[in-house]
C-alpha positions as CSV (number, residue, x, y, z in Angstrom):
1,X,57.7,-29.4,-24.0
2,X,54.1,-29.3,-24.0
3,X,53.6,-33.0,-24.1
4,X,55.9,-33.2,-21.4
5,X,53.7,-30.8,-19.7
6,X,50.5,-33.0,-20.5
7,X,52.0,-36.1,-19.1
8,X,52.2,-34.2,-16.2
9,X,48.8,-33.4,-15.7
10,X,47.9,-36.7,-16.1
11,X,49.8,-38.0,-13.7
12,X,48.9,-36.1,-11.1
13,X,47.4,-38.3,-8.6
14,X,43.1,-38.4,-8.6
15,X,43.8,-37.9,-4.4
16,X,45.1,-34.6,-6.0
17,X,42.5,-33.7,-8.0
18,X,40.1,-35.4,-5.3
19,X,41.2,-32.7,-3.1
20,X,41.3,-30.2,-5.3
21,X,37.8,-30.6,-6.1
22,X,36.7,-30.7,-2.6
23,X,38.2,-27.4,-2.0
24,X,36.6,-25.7,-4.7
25,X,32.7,-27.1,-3.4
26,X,33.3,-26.3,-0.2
27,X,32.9,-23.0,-1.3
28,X,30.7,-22.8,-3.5
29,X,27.9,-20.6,-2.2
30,X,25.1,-20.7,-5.2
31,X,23.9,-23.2,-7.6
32,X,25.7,-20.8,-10.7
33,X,29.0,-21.5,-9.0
34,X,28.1,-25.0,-8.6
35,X,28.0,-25.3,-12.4
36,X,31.1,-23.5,-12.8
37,X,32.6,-26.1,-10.8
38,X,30.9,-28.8,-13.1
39,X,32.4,-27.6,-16.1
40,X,35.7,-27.0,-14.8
41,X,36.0,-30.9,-13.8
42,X,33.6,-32.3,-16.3
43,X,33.5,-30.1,-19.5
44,X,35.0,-30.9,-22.6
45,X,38.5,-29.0,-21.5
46,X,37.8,-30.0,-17.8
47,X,40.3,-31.7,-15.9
48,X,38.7,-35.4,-15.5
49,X,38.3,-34.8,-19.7
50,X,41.8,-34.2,-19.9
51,X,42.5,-36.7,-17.7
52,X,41.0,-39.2,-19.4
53,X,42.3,-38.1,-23.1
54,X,46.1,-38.8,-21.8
55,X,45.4,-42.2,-20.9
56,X,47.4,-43.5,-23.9
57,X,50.3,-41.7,-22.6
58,X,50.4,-43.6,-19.5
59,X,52.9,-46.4,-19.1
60,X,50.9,-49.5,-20.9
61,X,51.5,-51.4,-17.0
62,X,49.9,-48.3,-15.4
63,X,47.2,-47.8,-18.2
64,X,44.4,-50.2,-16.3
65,X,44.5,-48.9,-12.7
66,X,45.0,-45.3,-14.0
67,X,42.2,-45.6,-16.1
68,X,40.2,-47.3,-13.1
69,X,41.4,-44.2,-10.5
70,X,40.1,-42.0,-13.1
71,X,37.4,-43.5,-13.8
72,X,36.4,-43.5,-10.1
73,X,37.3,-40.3,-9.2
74,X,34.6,-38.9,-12.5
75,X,31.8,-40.9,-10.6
76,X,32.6,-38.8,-7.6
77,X,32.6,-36.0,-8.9
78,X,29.1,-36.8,-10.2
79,X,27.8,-38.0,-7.4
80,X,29.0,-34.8,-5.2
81,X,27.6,-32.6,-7.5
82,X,24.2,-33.8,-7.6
83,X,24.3,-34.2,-3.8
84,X,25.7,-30.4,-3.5
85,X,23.0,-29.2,-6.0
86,X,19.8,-31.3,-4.5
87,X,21.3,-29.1,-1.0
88,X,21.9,-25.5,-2.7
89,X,18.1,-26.1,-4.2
90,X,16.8,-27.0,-1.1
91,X,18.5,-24.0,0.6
92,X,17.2,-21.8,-2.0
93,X,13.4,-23.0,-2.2
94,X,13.5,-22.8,2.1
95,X,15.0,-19.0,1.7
96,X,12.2,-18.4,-0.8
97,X,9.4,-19.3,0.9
98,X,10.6,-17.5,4.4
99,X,10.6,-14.6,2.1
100,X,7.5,-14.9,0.5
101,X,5.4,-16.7,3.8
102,X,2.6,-15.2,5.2
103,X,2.4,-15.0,8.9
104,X,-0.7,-16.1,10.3
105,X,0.5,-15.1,13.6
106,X,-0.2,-12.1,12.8
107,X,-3.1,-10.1,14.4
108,X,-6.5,-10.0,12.1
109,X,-7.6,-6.8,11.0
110,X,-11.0,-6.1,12.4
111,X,-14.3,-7.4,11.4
112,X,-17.7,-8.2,11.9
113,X,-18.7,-11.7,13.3
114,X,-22.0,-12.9,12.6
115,X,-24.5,-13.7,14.9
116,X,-27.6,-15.9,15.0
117,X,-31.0,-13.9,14.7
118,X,-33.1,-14.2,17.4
119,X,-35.9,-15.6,15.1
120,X,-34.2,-18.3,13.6
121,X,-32.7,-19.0,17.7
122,X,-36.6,-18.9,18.8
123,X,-37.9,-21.3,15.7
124,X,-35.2,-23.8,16.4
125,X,-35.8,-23.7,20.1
126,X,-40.3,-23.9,19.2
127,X,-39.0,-27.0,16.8
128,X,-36.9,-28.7,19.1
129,X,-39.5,-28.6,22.1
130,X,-42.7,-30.0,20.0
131,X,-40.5,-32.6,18.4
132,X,-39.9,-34.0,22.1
133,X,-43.7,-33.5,22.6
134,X,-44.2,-35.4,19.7
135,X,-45.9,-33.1,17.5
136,X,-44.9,-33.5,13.6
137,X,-43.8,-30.5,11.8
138,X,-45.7,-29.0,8.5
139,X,-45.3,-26.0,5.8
140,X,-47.5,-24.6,3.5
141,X,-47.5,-21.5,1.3
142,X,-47.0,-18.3,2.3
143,X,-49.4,-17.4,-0.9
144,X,-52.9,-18.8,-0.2
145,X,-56.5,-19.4,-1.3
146,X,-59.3,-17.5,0.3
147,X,-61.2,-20.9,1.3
148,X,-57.5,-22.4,3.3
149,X,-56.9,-18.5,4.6
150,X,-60.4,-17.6,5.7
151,X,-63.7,-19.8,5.0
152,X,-62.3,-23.5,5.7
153,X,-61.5,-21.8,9.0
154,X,-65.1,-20.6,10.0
155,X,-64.3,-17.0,8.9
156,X,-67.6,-15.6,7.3
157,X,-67.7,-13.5,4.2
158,X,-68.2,-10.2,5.8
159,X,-65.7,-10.6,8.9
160,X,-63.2,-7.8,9.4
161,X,-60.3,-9.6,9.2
162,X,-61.4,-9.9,5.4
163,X,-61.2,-6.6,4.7
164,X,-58.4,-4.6,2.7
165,X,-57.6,-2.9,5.7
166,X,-56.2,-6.1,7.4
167,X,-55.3,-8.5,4.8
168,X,-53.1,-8.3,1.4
169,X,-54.7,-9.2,-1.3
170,X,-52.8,-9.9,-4.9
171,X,-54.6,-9.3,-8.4
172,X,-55.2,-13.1,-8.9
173,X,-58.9,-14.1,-8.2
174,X,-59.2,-15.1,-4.3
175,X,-55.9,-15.6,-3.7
176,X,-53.9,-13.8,-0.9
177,X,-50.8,-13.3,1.6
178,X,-51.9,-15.5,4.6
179,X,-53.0,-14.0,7.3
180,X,-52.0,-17.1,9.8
181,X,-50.5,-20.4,9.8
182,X,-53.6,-21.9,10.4
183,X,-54.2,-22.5,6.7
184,X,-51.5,-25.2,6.7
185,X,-54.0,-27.2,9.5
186,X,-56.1,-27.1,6.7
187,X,-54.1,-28.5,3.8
188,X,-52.6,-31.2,6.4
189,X,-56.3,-32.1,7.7
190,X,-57.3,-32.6,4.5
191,X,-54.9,-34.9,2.9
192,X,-54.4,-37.0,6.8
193,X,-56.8,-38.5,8.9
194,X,-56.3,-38.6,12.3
195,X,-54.5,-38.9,14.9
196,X,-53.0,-35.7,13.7
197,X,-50.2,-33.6,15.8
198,X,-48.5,-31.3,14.0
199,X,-46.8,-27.6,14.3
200,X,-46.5,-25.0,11.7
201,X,-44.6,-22.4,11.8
202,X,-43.4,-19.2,9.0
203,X,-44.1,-15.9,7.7
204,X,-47.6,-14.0,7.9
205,X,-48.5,-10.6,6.4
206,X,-51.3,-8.2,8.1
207,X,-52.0,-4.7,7.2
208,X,-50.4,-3.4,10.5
209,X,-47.4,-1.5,11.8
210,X,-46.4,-0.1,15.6
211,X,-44.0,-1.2,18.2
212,X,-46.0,-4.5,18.8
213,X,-46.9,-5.1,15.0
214,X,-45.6,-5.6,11.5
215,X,-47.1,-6.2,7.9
216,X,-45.1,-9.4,7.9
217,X,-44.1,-11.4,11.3
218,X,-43.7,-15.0,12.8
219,X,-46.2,-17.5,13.8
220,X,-46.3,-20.7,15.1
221,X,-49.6,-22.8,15.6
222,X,-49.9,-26.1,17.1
223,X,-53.1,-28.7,16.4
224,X,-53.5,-32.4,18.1
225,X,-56.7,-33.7,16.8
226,X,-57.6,-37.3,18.1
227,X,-60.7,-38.7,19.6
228,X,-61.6,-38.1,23.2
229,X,-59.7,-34.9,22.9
230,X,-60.7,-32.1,25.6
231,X,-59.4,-29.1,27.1
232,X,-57.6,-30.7,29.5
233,X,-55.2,-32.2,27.0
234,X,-54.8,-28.4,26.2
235,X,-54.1,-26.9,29.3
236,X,-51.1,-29.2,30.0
237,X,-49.8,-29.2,26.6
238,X,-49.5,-25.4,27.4
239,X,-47.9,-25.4,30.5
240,X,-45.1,-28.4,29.4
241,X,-44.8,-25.9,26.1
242,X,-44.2,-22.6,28.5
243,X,-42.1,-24.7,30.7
244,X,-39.7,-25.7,28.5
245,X,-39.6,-22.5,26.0
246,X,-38.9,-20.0,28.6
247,X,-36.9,-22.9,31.2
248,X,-39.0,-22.2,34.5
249,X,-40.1,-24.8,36.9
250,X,-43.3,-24.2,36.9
251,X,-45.3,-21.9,34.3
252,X,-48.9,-21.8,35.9
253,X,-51.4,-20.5,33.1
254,X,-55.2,-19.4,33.0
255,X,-57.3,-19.1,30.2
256,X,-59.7,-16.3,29.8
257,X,-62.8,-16.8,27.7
258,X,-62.6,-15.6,24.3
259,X,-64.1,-16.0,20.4
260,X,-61.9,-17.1,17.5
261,X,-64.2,-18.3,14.8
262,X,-61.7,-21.8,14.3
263,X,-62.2,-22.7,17.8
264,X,-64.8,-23.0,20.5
265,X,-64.7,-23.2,23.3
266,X,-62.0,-20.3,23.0
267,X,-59.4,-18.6,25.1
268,X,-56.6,-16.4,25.7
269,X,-54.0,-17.9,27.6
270,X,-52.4,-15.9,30.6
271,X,-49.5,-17.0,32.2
272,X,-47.5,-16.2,35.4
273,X,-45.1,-13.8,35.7
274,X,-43.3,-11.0,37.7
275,X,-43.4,-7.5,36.1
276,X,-41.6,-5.8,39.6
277,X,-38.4,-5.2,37.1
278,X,-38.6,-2.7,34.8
279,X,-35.7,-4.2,32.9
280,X,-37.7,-7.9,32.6
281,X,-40.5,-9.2,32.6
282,X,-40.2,-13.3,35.0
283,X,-42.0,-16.0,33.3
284,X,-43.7,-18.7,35.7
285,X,-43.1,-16.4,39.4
286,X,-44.5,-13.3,40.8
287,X,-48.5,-12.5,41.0
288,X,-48.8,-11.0,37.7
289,X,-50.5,-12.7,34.4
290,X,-49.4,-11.9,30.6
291,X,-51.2,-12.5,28.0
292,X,-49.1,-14.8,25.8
293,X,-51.4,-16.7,23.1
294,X,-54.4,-17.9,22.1
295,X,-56.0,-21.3,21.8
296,X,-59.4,-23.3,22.1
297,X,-61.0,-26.2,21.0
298,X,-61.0,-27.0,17.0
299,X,-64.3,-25.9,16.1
300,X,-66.9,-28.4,14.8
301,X,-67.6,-26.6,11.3
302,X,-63.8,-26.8,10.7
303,X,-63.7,-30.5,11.2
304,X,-66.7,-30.9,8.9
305,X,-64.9,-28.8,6.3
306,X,-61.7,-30.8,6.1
307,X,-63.9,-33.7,6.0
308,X,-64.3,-35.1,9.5
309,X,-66.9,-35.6,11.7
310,X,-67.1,-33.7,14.8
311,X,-68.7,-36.5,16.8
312,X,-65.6,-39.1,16.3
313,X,-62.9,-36.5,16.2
314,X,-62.2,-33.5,18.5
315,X,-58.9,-31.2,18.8
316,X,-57.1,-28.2,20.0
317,X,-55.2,-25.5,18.9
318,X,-52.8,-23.2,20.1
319,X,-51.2,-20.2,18.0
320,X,-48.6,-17.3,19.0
321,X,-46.1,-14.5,17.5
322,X,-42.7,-16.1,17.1
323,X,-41.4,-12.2,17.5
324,X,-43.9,-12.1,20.9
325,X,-42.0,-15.1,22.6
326,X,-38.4,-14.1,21.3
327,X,-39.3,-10.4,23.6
328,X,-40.6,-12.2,26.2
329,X,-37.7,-14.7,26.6
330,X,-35.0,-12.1,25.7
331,X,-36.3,-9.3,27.1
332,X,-36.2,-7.4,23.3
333,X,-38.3,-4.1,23.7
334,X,-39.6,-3.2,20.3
335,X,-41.0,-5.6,17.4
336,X,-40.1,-3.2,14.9
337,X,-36.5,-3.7,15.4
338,X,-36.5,-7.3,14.6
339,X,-36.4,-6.1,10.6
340,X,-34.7,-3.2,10.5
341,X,-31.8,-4.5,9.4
342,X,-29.5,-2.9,12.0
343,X,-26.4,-4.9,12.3
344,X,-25.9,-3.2,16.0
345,X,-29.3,-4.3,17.0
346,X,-28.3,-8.2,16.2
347,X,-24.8,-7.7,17.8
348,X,-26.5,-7.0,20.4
349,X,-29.5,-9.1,20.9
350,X,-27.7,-11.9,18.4
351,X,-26.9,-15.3,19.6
């Protein structure tokens, strides 16, 4: 009776089992059904198994195209499986990662942007202007000697700007926190021979605090030493500079006699400006003058100190506060500000 019931089983046609098969995949929601299904049709007691164990009970004219149905009908299986699972992992990986995603959509929580100092705005602006005027740029310590910080320059022993009142001095023998960029002239005189046309520009340190000065602030210096130099080269080297830095038409300038001991002739540059706002001060109109740097002719001794003689070789010089300009330009009110570290001050004066 029960082999009578096998033979059955066996003969049941594969469009049967075909079907059968189909019905049970098509719902199938997860891959742990899915191998459920597998075994059922493809396990040692599954149907294709037992299927395939009656052959020898089939009729031996049958026996081939049974076996081939079979045979068929197991690589079908297979192959819908493995098409059904590749899907269900698919599905599942896709629901996964919806779950799990991170919506960048999504509003940012608040937080501080940076913003550009207004030094480092103001160097890069000084740097990109003498590069078109062809100056050269040069560096030098912000730790210097007393002969590159004071006597190179024409600065006798006994001048007040020696004194510990006005300069930092450190425990080495003669050695010092430069006072001015002007030491770097030096250094770069010394090891080049003319035609020279550099600017320097970086940190200096006097003995001095209020809302117009600090112990440490910007400078920048320019020098163009060449022969036949005169102080006509200066003055329109100073206006194109003004020009350009504060973006004016015109920047008309006079120069007011002065002393410097590195230059002479000396002078203290005024330029043009309109002072009838009290929230600005307008560079280049108006029938007001500002003082805005100082320059002169490089003197004589100095060129004799860096090795060069003063009847072949003549120069200028120019030097100003970095922090100066960048108040001027931007209309910033208070030096003091520039290094106080307030991160509402650079949002608001911050580029």
């Amino acid at each position: 009776m029960r082999s009578n019931q096998k033979s059955c089983i066996a003969m049941k046609s594969t469009e049967e089992i075909k079907q059968y098969f189909i019905d049970k995949v098509a719902s199938a929601p997860d891959l742990a059904q899915l191998e459920q299904i597998r075994i059922e049709f493809l396990g040692k007691k599954g149907h294709i198994t037992e299927a395939l164990s009656l052959i020898s009970k089939v009729n031996p004219e049958e026996r081939k195209a049974y076996g081939e149905r079979i045979n068929t009908l197991k690589n079908y299986i297979i192959e819908e499986l493995e098409h059904i699972k590749v899907k269900l992992e698919a599905e599942f990986l896709e629901a996964k990662l919806l779950a799990e995603k991170i919506d960048i959509t999504l509003s940012p929580r608040n937080y501080s942007v940076g913003k550009e100092h207004p030094i480092t705005k103001v160097i890069t602006e000084l740097k990109s202007i003498f590069s078109k005027l062809g100056f050269d740029y040069a560096e030098g310590p912000d730790i210097e000697n007393d002969w590159n910080n004071f006597t190179a320059l024409n600065i006798p022993e006994h001048h007040p700007a020696r004194q510990m009142h006005d300069t930092f001095y450190l425990k080495e023998d003669k050695l010092l926190l430069r006072t001015h960029t002007s030491p770097v002239q030096i250094r770069h005189m010394t090891k080049h021979k003319p035609p020279i046309k550099i600017i320097s520009i970086g940190k200096v340190y006097r003995s001095d605090y209020d809302a117009t000065h600090t112990p440490m602030f910007h400078q920048i210096e320019a020098l163009y030493v060449d022969k036949n130099i005169n102080m006509v080269h200066l003055k329109s080297y100073l206006e194109m500079f003004l020009k350009l830095f504060f973006e004016v038409e015109n920047a008309p300038v006079r120069l007011r006699p002065n002393h410097f001991p590195f230059t002479e002739p000396s002078a203290e540059v005024d330029v043009k400006c309109d002072r009838s706002s009290k929230q600005e001060i307008k560079i280049g109109m108006g029938n007001d003058w500002l003082e805005i740097l100082g320059c002169g002719m490089v003197n004589p001794k100095v060129l004799e100190n860096v090795g060069l003689d003063p009847s072949e070789y003549q120069g200028f010089a120019f030097g100003a506060g970095v922090e100066r300009l960048a108040m001027l330009k931007y209309n910033i009110p208070d030096l003091r500000t520039f290094f106080e570290g307030d991160i509402r001050w650079l949002k608001h004066y911050g580029f």
